[in-house]
Structure formats: structure tokens, C-alpha cells
C-alpha positions as CSV (number, residue, x, y, z in Angstrom):
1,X,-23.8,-42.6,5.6
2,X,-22.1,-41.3,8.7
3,X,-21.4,-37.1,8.4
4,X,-18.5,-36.1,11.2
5,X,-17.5,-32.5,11.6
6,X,-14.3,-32.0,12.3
7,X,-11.9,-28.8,13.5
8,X,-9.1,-29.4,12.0
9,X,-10.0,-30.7,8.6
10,X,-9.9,-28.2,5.4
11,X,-11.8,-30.1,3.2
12,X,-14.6,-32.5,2.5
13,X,-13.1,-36.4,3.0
14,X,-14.9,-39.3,2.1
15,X,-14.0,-42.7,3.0
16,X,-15.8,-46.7,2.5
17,X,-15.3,-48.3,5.5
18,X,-15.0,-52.2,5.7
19,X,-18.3,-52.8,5.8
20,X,-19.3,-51.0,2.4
21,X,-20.8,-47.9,4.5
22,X,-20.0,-44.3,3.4
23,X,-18.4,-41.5,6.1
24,X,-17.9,-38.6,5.5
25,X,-16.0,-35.8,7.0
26,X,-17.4,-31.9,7.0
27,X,-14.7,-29.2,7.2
28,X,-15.0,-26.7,10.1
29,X,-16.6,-24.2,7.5
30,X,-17.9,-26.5,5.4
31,X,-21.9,-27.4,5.1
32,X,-23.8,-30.7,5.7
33,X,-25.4,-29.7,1.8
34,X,-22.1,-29.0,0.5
35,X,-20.6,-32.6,1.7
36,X,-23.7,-33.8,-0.1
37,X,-22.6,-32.4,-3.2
38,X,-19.4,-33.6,-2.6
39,X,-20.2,-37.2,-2.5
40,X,-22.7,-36.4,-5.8
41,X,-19.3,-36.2,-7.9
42,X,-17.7,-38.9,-6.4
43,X,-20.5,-42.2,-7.5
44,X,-17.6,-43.2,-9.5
45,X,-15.1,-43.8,-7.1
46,X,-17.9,-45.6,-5.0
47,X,-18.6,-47.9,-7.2
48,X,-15.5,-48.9,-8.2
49,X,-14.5,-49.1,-4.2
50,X,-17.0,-51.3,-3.6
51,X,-16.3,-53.6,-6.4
52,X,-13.1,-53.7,-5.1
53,X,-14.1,-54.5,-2.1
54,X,-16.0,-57.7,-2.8
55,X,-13.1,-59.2,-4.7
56,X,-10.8,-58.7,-2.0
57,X,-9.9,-62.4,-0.7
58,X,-7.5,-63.0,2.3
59,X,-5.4,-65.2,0.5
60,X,-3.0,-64.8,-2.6
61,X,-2.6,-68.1,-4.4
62,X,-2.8,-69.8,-8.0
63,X,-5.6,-67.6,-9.7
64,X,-5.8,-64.7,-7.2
65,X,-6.6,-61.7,-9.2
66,X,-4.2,-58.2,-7.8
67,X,-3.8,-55.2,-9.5
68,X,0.3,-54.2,-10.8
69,X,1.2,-51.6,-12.2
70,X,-2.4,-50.7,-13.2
71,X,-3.6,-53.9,-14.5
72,X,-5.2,-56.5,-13.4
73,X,-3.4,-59.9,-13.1
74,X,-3.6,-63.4,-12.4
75,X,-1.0,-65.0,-10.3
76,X,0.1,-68.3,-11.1
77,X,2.9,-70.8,-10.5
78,X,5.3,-71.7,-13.2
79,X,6.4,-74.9,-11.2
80,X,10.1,-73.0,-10.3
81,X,8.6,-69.4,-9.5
82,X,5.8,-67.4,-9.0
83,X,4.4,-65.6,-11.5
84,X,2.7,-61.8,-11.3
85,X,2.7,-59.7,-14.8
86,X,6.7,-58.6,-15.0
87,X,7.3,-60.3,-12.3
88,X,8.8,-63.7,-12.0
89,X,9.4,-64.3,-8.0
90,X,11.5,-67.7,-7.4
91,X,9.8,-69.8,-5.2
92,X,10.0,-73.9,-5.3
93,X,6.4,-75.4,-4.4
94,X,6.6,-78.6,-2.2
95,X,6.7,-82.0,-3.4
96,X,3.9,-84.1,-3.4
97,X,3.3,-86.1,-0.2
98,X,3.0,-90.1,-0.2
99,X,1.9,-92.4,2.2
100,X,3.8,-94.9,3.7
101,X,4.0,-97.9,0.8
102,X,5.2,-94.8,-1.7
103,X,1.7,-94.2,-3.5
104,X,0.8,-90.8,-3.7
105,X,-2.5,-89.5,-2.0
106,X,-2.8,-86.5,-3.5
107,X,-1.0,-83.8,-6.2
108,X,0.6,-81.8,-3.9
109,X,0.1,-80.1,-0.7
110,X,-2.2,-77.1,-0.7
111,X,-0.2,-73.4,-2.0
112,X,0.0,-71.4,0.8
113,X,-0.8,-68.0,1.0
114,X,1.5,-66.0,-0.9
115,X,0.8,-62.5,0.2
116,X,3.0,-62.2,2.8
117,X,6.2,-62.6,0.4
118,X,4.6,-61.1,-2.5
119,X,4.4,-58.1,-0.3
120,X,7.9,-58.3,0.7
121,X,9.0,-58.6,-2.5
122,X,6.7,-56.1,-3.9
123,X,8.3,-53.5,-1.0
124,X,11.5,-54.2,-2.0
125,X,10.3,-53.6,-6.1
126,X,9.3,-50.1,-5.1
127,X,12.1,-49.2,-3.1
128,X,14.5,-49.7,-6.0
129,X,12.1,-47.9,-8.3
130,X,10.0,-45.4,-6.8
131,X,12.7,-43.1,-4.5
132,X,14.7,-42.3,-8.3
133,X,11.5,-41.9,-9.9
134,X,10.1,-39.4,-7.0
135,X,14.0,-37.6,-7.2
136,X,14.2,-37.6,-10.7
137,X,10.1,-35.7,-10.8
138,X,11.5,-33.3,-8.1
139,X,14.8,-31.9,-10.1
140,X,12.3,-31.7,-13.3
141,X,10.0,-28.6,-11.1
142,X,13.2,-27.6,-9.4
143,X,12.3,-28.9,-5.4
144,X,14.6,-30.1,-3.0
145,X,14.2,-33.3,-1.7
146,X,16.2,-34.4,1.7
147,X,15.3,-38.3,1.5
148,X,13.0,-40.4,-0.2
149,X,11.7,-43.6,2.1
150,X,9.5,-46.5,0.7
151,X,6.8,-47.7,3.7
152,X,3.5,-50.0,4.1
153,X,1.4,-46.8,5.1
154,X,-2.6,-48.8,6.1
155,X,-4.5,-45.2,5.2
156,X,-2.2,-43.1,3.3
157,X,-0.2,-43.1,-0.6
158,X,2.6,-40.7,1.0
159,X,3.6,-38.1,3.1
160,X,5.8,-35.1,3.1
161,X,7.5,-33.8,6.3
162,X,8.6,-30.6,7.6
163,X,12.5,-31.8,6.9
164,X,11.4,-32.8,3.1
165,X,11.6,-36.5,3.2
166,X,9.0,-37.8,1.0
167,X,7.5,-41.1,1.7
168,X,5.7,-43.4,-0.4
169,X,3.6,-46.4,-0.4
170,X,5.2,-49.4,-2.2
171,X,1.1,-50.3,-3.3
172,X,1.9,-47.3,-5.7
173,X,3.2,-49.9,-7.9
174,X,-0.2,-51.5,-8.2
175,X,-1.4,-48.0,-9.7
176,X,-1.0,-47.0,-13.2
177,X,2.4,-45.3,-14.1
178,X,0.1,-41.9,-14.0
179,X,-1.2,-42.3,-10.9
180,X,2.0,-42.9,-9.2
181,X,3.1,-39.8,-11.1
182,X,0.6,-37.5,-9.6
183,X,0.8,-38.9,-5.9
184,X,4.3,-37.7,-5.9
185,X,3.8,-34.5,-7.6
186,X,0.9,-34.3,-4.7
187,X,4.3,-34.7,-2.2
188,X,6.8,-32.6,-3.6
189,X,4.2,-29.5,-3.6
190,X,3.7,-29.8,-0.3
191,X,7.3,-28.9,0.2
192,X,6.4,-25.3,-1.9
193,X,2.9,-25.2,0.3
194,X,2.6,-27.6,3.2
195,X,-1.3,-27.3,3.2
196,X,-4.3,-28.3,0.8
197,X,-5.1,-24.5,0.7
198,X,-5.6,-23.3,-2.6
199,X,-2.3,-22.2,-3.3
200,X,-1.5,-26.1,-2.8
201,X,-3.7,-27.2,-5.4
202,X,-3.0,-24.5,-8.2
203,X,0.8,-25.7,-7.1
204,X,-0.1,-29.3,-8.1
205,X,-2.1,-28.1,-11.3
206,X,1.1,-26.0,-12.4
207,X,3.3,-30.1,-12.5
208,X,-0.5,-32.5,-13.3
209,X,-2.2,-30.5,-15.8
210,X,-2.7,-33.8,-17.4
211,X,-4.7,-34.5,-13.5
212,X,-8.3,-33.8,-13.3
């Protein structure tokens, strides 16, 4: 495991980097002992990182497991569309190839990888569903909200800026309902405390008490 202090942080982080490894990140007034502990509570999430991890593939085709919507599911082909849990994405696979005397030499051309367009598609599913959602959560604990902006953040689930435009990750729809939720609870408190000082989280305990 690689420990990195760090000036500016305010809490313990921890992050699995690509190659399964562990690193975390000490607070300026934190304690070596006290990340230690830190990453004591959090065997679960390693784990279930890890696992993760290994059944990550670089391709999306017929059979590729993804999580939606907090469940795990197959994609498949339906012959006129592509088919992932709810959704049923149109997409025409090509026709089998012959050789020059009309027999065929094979079923049909290898799928290509899908990922690409599911992820479009998948974008474009969270930006009709999660800036209503995130709008609808912030008029039920009373916080203004200037704009709401649907990205393909690498590192992060959202962000809230100085101007309060909250912006999410369309992967939130691969989350469970709840876990969306709470991400954008996370958000919209940071427009009451734009820190993770104390105040923050008792802020976010007053909307998830259903969290942790």
C-alpha cells in the first residue's frame, strides 16, 4: 500500500489503482495509525473493487455483464436492437458475408464493440433523467440550484461549484436508485457548506439519514 500526505486534503482518501494496489491519502493532521484504521473499515469496499476489477473486459458485446441501475445485466442482441435491462437500443447487426459463388462462410461478421454507443446512449439516458431528479431533491430541502449538467467525469460522481451548478456523472445510472440519491444530496449540501468539514456531513445526515 502506498501512504501520501497531503496539505490540502481534510480527510483520509483511499483509492485501488489499476493494478489492484491500495493508496492512500493522510490528511495534513491526520496520522499514519489513523489511515490504518481507516482502511480497517473499508475491507468491504476492497473487495468488492477488486472483484470488479477483474471482470472488467474492454469490450461490450453479446454476453458482456455491466451494472444498470444497480443490477447486474447481460447485454444481448435481439436481431433488430440491443438489449440492456430497460433498455432496448436500435441497432441493425450486419448481414452475414458470402463468398463469391453465394455460399456463406460464416454466421455473421464478428459484433463489434458496443461500448462506445452504449455510452452515448447511456449519457444521453441520464441527461433526460438525472438533472429533474437532482432539481426535484433540491426544492424537497429547500436549496437553490443555478443549473444541473450531465458529464463523463474519469474520477469523480459529481461536483458542485461556487455558482451552484451541480454536475453529475451519467455512470450514476449504473448505481442503485439510493445511491444516485445520496450522491446528489452529497451536491446540493455542498451549496449550504462547500467543505467536508463537519458541518458538511451533519448537513448530509440531516437529507440521508437512511445513509450510513
Amino acid at each position: 500500500m502506498k501512504i501520501m500526505r497531503h496539505p490540502r486534503a481534510r480527510r483520509y482518501v483511499l483509492r485501488l489503482a489499476p493494478d489492484g494496489g491500495l493508496r492512500l491519502t493522510v490528511p495534513r493532521r491526520g496520522s499514519i495509525a489513523g489511515g490504518l484504521k481507516f482502511v480497517e473499515t473499508q475491507r468491504e469496499w476492497i473487495a468488492r473493487e477488486r472483484a470488479r476489477m477483474g471482470e472488467r473486459v474492454t469490450a461490450w458485446c453479446p454476453g458482456t455483464v455491466i451494472w444498470w441501475r444497480g443490477e447486474r445485466v447481460t447485454l444481448a442482441h435481439d436481431g433488430e436492437a440491443i438489449v440492456c435491462g430497460d433498455q432496448r437500443i436500435p441497432h441493425a447487426r450486419p448481414a452475414a458475408r458470402f463468398d463469391g459463388q453465394g455460399s456463406l462462410f460464416d454466421d455473421a461478421p464478428p459484433f463489434e464493440d458496443w461500448q462506445p454507443m452504449l455510452a452515448l446512449h447511456f449519457r444521453a439516458v441520464a441527461t433526460r433523467e438525472l438533472p429533474p431528479r437532482c432539481l426535484a431533491l433540491a426544492a424537497e430541502v429547500g436549496v437553490p440550484v443555478a443549473r444541473v449538467s450531465v458529464r463523463n467525469q474519469r474520477a469523480r460522481w459529481g461536483a458542485c461549484s461556487s455558482a451552484g451548478v451541480i454536475t453529475l456523472n451519467w455512470r450514476l445510472l449504473q448505481t442503485p436508485p439510493m445511491v444516485s440519491d445520496y450522491v446528489i444530496f452529497h451536491e446540493l449540501m455542498h451549496r449550504r457548506q462547500p467543505n467536508h468539514s463537519r458541518r458538511f456531513w451533519k448537513e448530509v445526515a440531516s437529507v440521508c439519514p437512511w445513509w450510513g
